[in-house]
Legacy VTK file of the C-alpha trace (Angstrom):
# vtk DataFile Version 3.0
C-alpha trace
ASCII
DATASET POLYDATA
POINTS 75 float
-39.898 30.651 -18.510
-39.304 28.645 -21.893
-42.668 27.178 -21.798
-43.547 31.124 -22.149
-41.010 32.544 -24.998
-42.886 34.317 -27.700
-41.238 33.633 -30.894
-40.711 36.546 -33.457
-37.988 37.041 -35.239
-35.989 37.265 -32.039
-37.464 34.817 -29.209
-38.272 36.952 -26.240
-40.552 36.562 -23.486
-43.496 39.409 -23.564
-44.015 42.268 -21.343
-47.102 40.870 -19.646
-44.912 37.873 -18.973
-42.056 39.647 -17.290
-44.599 42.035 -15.394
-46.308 38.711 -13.869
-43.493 37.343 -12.800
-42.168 37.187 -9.377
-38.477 37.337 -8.293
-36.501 36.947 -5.060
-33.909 39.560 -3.688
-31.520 38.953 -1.247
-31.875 40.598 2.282
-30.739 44.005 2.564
-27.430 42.935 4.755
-26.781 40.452 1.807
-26.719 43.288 -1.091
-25.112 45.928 1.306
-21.770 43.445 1.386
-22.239 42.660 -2.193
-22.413 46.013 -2.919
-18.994 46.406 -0.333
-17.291 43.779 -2.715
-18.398 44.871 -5.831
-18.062 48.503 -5.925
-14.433 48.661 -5.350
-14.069 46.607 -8.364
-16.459 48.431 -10.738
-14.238 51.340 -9.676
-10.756 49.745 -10.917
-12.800 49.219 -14.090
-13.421 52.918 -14.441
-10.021 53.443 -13.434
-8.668 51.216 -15.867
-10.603 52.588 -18.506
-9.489 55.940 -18.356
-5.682 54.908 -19.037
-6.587 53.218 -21.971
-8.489 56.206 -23.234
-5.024 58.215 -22.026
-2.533 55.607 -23.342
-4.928 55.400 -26.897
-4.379 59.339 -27.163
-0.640 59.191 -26.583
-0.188 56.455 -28.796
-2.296 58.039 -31.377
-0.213 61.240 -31.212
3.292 59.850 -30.886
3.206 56.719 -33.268
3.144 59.262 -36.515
5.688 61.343 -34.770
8.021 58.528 -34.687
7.017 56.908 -37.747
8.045 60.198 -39.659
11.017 60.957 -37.374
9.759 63.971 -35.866
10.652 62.370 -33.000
13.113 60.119 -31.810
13.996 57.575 -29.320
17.280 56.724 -28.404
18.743 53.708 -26.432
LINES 1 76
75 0 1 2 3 4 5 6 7 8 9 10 11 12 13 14 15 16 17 18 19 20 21 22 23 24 25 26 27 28 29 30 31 32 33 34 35 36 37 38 39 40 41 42 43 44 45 46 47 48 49 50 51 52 53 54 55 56 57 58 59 60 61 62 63 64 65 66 67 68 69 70 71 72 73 74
C-alpha cells in the first residue's frame, strides 16, 4: 500500500486503489464472539458517557450556586 499513496496535500491512497483492493474477514463464528466481547463494552462506553453529560449539567448548575452562596454545604 505505500508503494501506492498519492501525494496531495494530504497523502492518501485513491479511490480506484482502495476499490481494487482485496481484504480478508474473519469467519462468521470469529466476528459473532468478537461481536459477544465487544458489544458489552461499547455499551459501558455509552453508559459512561451519559453520566458525564449528567454530572457536566449538575456541575454546571450547582458550581455558581455555591460560588455565590445561594447554596451551601455544610460539614
Amino acid at each position: 500500500m505505500d508503494g501506492k499513496i498519492v501525494h496531495a496535500v494530504q497523502p492518501n491512497l485513491s479511490l480506484g486503489e482502495i476499490g481494487n483492493t482485496t481484504f480478508l474477514l474473519p469467519p462468521d463464528d470469529v466476528l459473532r464472539e468478537f461481536e459477544k466481547v465487544i458489544n458489552p463494552i461499547f455499551e459501558k462506553k455509552r453508559s459512561n458517557t451519559l453520566q458525564i453529560r449528567t454530572l457536566e449539567k449538575l456541575r454546571d448548575t450547582l458550581l455558581p450556586k455555591l460560588m455565590s452562596g445561594e447554596v451551601q454545604v455544610t460539614i
